[in-house]
N, C-alpha and C positions, 0 to 999 in steps of 0.2 A: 189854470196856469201853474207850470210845478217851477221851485225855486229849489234853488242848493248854491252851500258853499262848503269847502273842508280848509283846515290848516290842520301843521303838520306841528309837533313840538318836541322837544328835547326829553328826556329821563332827567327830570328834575321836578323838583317841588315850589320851585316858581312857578312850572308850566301849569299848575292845577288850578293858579290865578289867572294866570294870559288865557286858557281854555275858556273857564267861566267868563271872563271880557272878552273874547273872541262872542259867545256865543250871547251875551246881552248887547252887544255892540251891530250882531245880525240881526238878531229877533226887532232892536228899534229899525233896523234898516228896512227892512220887509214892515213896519208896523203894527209888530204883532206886541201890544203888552198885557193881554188876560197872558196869566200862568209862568209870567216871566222868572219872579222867584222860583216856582217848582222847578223849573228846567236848569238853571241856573245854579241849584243844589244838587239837582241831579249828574249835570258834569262833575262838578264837583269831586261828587264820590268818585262817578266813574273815570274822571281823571286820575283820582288819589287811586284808586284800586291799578290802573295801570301803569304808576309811577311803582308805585312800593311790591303790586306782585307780579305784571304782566311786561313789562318793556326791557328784554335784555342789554347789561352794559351797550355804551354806546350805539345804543337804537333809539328811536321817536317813536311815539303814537300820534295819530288822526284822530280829530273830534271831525267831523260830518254830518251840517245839517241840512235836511230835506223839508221842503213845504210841498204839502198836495193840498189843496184846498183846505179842507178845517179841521187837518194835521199836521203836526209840527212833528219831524223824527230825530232824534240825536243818537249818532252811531258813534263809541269807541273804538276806535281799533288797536290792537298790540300786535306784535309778531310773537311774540313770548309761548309758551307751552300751556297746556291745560285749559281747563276750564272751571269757572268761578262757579260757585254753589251757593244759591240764598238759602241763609238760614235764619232760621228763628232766634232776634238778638239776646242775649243771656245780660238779664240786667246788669248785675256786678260787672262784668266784662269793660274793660276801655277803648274797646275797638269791636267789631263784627258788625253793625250795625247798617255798612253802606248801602250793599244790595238789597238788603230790605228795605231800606229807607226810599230806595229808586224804587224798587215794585209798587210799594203802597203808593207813590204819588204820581207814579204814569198812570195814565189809561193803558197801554201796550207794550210787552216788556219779553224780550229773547235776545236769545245767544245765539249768535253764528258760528259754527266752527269754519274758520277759513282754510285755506289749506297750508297757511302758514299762519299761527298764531287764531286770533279769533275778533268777532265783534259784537261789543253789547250796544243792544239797541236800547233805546226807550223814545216811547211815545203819545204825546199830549193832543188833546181835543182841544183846537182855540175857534176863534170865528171862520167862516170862511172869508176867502180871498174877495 
């Protein structure tokens, strides 16, 4: 049995909390709590990356999650330009560190180019259904 839900949220940096409760708020709904912190972190980022570089003035992003049996997927979406590049974090640095912090702790981890804007997926291994 495959599950999903998506909301929609504002260019703002409260949205990057509502996101992260949006998505622990699913994950208990469906009862899934192995990996609930990684995922949970992993909006996170991928919220704050589409608040600060991907969500043009007065547009929203989409968080979007999907259940396939004993995978849990979490998609970003922005309408915004380009596309993000995981780099390797530079310790000194106070920031760069998102995208890699999501690779290392998903199991499965890509970019969509959409044809407006784009979306990052990631994806975790939980029990099955």
């Amino acid at each position: 049995m495959s599950l999903s839900r998506q909301q929609r949220f504002p260019r703002a940096r409260a949205s990057v909390r509502a996101a992260r409760q949006f998505v622990g708020d699913t994950l208990g709904d469906w009862g899934v709590c192995e990996r609930r912190d990684d995922m949970r972190l992993c909006v996170s980022e991928l919220a704050t990356n589409a608040v600060l570089h991907g969500v043009p003035l007065g547009r929203e992003f989409s968080v979007r999650l999907e259940r396939e049996g004993g995978i849990v997927a979490i998609g970003v979406r922005d309408s915004g330009p380009g596309c993000p590049v995981v780099q390797r974090p530079d310790l000194g640095a106070p920031s760069g560190r998102g995208l890699w912090l999501v690779v290392e702790l998903a199991d499965e981890f890509r970019i969509c180019d959409e044809r407006v804007g784009k979306t990052i997926w990631a994806g975790f291994k939980v029990g099955s259904a």
